[in-house]
DRENDO-1510 file (C-alpha; in Angstrom, 1 decimal, always signed):
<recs>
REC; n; res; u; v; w
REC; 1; UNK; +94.5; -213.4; +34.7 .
REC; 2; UNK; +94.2; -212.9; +30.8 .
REC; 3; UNK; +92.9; -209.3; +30.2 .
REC; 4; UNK; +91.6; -208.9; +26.8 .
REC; 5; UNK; +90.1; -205.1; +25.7 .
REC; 6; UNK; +88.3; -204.3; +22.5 .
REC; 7; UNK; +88.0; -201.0; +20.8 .
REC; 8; UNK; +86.8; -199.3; +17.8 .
REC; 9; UNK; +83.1; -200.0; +18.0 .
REC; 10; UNK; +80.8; -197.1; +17.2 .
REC; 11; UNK; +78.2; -196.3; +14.8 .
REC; 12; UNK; +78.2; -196.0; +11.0 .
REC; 13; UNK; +76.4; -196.3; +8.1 .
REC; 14; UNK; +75.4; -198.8; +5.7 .
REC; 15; UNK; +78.4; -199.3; +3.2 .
REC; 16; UNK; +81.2; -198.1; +6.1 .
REC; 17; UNK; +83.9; -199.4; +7.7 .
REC; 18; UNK; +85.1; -200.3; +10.9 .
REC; 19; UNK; +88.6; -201.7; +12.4 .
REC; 20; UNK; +88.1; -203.4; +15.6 .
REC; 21; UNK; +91.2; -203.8; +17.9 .
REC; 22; UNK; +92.0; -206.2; +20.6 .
REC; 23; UNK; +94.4; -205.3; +23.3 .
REC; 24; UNK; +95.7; -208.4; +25.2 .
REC; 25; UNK; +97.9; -207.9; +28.8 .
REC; 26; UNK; +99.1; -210.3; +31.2 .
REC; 27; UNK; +99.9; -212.9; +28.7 .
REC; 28; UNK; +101.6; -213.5; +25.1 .
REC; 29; UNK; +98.7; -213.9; +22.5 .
REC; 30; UNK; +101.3; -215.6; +20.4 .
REC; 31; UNK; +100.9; -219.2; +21.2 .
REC; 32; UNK; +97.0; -219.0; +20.9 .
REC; 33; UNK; +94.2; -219.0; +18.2 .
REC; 34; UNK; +92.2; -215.7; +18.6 .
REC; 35; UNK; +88.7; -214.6; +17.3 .
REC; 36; UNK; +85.9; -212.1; +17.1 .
REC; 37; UNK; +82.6; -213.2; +18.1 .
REC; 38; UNK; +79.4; -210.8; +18.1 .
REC; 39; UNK; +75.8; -211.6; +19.9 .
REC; 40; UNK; +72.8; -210.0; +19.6 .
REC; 41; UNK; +70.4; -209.7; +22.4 .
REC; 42; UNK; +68.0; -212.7; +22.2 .
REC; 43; UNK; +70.5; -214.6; +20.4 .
REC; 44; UNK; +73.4; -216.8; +20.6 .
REC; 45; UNK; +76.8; -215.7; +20.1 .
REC; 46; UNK; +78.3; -216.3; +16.7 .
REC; 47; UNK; +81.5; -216.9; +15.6 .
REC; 48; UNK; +82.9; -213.9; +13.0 .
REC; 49; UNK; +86.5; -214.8; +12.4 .
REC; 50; UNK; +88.9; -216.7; +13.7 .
REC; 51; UNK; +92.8; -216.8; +13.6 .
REC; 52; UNK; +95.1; -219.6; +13.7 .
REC; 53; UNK; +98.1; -219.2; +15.8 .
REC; 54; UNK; +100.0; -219.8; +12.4 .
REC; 55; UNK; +97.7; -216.8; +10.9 .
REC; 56; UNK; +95.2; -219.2; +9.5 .
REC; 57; UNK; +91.5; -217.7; +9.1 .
REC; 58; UNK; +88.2; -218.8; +9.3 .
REC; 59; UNK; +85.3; -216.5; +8.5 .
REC; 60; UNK; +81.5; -216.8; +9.1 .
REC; 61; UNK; +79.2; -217.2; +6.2 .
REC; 62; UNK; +78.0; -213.7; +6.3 .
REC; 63; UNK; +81.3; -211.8; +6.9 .
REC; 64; UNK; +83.0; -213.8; +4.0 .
REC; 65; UNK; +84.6; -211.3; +1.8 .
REC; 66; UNK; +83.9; -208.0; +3.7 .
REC; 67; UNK; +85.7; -208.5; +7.1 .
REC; 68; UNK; +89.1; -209.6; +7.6 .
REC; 69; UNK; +90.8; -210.9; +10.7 .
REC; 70; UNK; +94.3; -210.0; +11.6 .
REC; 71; UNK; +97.4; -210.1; +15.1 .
REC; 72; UNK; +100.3; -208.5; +15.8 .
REC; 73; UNK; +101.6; -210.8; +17.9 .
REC; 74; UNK; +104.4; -208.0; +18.5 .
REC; 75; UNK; +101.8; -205.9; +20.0 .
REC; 76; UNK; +99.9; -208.5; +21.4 .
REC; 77; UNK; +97.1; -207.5; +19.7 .
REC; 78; UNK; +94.2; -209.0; +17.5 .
REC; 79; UNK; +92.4; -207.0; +14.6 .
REC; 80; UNK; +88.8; -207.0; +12.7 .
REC; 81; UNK; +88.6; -204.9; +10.0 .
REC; 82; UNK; +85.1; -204.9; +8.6 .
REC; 83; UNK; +84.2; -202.8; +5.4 .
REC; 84; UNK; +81.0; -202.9; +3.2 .
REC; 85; UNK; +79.2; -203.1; +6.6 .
REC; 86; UNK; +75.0; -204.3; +6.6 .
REC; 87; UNK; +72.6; -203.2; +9.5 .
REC; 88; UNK; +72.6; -207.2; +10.1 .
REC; 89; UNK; +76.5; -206.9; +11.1 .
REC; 90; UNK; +74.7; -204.7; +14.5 .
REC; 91; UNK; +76.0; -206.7; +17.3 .
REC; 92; UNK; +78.2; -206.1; +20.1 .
REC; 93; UNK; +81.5; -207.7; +19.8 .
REC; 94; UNK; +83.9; -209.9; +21.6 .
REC; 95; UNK; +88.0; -210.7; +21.1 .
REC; 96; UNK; +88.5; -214.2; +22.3 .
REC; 97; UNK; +91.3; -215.8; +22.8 .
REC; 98; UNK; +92.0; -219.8; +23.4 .
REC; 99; UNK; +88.6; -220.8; +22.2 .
REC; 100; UNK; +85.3; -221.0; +24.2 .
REC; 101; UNK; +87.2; -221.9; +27.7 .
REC; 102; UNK; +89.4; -219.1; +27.2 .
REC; 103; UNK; +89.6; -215.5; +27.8 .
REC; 104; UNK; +87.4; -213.3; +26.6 .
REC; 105; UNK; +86.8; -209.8; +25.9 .
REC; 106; UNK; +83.9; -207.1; +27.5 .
REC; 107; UNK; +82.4; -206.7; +24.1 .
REC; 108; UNK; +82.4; -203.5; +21.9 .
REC; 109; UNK; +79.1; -202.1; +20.5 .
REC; 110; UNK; +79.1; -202.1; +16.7 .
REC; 111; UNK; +75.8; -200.2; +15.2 .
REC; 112; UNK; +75.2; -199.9; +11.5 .
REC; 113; UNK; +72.5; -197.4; +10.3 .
REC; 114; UNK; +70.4; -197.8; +7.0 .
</recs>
Protein backbone atom coordinates (compact mmCIF):
# COMPACT_ATOMS: atom_id res chain seq x y z
CA UNK A 1 0.00 0.00 0.00
CA UNK A 2 0.97 3.72 -1.05
CA UNK A 3 2.60 5.42 2.04
CA UNK A 4 2.68 9.03 1.67
CA UNK A 5 4.33 11.24 4.78
CA UNK A 6 4.29 15.01 5.03
CA UNK A 7 6.62 17.28 6.95
CA UNK A 8 7.51 20.74 7.61
CA UNK A 9 4.42 21.97 9.25
CA UNK A 10 4.84 24.14 12.29
CA UNK A 11 4.02 27.57 13.30
CA UNK A 12 5.06 30.99 11.98
CA UNK A 13 4.22 34.22 11.65
CA UNK A 14 2.31 36.39 9.40
CA UNK A 15 4.68 37.27 6.34
CA UNK A 16 6.91 33.69 6.84
CA UNK A 17 7.55 30.93 5.08
CA UNK A 18 7.15 27.39 5.02
CA UNK A 19 8.42 24.30 2.67
CA UNK A 20 6.23 21.37 3.03
CA UNK A 21 7.70 18.00 1.97
CA UNK A 22 6.06 14.80 0.89
CA UNK A 23 7.79 11.55 1.28
CA UNK A 24 6.24 8.73 -0.91
CA UNK A 25 7.41 4.72 -0.27
CA UNK A 26 6.09 1.67 -1.72
CA UNK A 27 5.47 3.07 -5.10
CA UNK A 28 7.07 5.50 -7.93
CA UNK A 29 5.36 8.97 -7.71
CA UNK A 30 6.49 9.43 -11.25
CA UNK A 31 3.66 8.26 -13.25
CA UNK A 32 1.04 10.21 -11.10
CA UNK A 33 -0.42 13.83 -10.62
CA UNK A 34 0.29 14.85 -6.98
CA UNK A 35 -1.17 17.72 -4.76
CA UNK A 36 -1.47 19.53 -1.43
CA UNK A 37 -4.79 19.87 -0.03
CA UNK A 38 -5.48 21.61 3.46
CA UNK A 39 -8.98 21.39 5.63
CA UNK A 40 -9.96 23.26 8.35
CA UNK A 41 -12.09 21.86 11.08
CA UNK A 42 -15.74 22.47 10.09
CA UNK A 43 -14.90 22.70 6.60
CA UNK A 44 -14.29 20.94 3.48
CA UNK A 45 -11.01 20.09 2.23
CA UNK A 46 -9.63 22.41 -0.46
CA UNK A 47 -7.45 21.93 -3.11
CA UNK A 48 -3.93 24.15 -2.73
CA UNK A 49 -1.82 22.92 -5.66
CA UNK A 50 -1.71 20.48 -7.83
CA UNK A 51 1.04 18.93 -10.14
CA UNK A 52 0.86 17.30 -13.42
CA UNK A 53 2.77 14.22 -13.91
CA UNK A 54 4.45 16.35 -16.76
CA UNK A 55 5.21 19.18 -13.91
CA UNK A 56 2.04 21.07 -14.86
CA UNK A 57 0.53 23.27 -11.89
CA UNK A 58 -2.66 24.35 -10.80
CA UNK A 59 -3.02 26.60 -7.83
CA UNK A 60 -6.06 27.73 -5.71
CA UNK A 61 -7.27 31.14 -5.87
CA UNK A 62 -5.87 32.16 -2.67
CA UNK A 63 -2.38 30.59 -2.77
CA UNK A 64 -1.85 32.11 -6.37
CA UNK A 65 1.44 33.76 -6.34
CA UNK A 66 2.73 33.01 -2.85
CA UNK A 67 2.94 29.10 -2.85
CA UNK A 68 4.53 27.07 -5.23
CA UNK A 69 4.22 23.28 -5.87
CA UNK A 70 7.17 21.17 -6.82
CA UNK A 71 8.50 16.69 -7.20
CA UNK A 72 11.49 15.11 -7.41
CA UNK A 73 10.45 12.28 -8.92
CA UNK A 74 14.20 11.11 -8.16
CA UNK A 75 13.38 11.23 -4.58
CA UNK A 76 9.94 10.32 -4.85
CA UNK A 77 9.07 13.24 -3.26
CA UNK A 78 6.44 16.13 -3.68
CA UNK A 79 7.15 19.86 -2.41
CA UNK A 80 4.99 23.08 -1.17
CA UNK A 81 6.75 25.95 -0.59
CA UNK A 82 4.56 28.64 0.84
CA UNK A 83 5.97 32.19 1.47
CA UNK A 84 4.11 35.56 2.28
CA UNK A 85 2.01 33.19 4.52
CA UNK A 86 -1.76 34.84 5.97
CA UNK A 87 -3.46 33.44 9.32
CA UNK A 88 -6.20 32.20 6.60
CA UNK A 89 -3.46 29.77 5.07
CA UNK A 90 -3.96 27.88 9.05
CA UNK A 91 -5.00 24.52 8.09
CA UNK A 92 -3.59 21.11 8.39
CA UNK A 93 -2.21 19.77 5.27
CA UNK A 94 -2.38 16.75 3.05
CA UNK A 95 0.13 15.30 0.03
CA UNK A 96 -2.14 13.49 -2.30
CA UNK A 97 -1.25 11.51 -4.80
CA UNK A 98 -3.62 10.04 -7.91
CA UNK A 99 -6.48 12.35 -7.20
CA UNK A 100 -9.32 11.92 -4.73
CA UNK A 101 -9.38 7.88 -4.99
CA UNK A 102 -5.80 7.89 -4.40
CA UNK A 103 -3.43 7.88 -1.64
CA UNK A 104 -3.23 10.26 0.75
CA UNK A 105 -1.17 11.70 3.32
CA UNK A 106 -1.78 12.03 7.53
CA UNK A 107 -1.85 15.71 7.28
CA UNK A 108 0.71 18.19 8.66
CA UNK A 109 -0.41 21.11 10.92
CA UNK A 110 0.41 24.53 9.44
CA UNK A 111 -0.38 27.60 12.04
CA UNK A 112 0.20 31.10 11.08
CA UNK A 113 0.18 33.82 13.93
CA UNK A 114 -0.90 37.57 13.38
Amino acid sequence: QVHLVESGGGLVQAGGSLKLSCVVSRSRIAPFPAGWYRQVPGEQREVVATISKFGATYYGDSVKGRFSISRDNLKNTVYLQMNSLKPEDTAVYYCNLNGASGAWGQGTQVTVSS
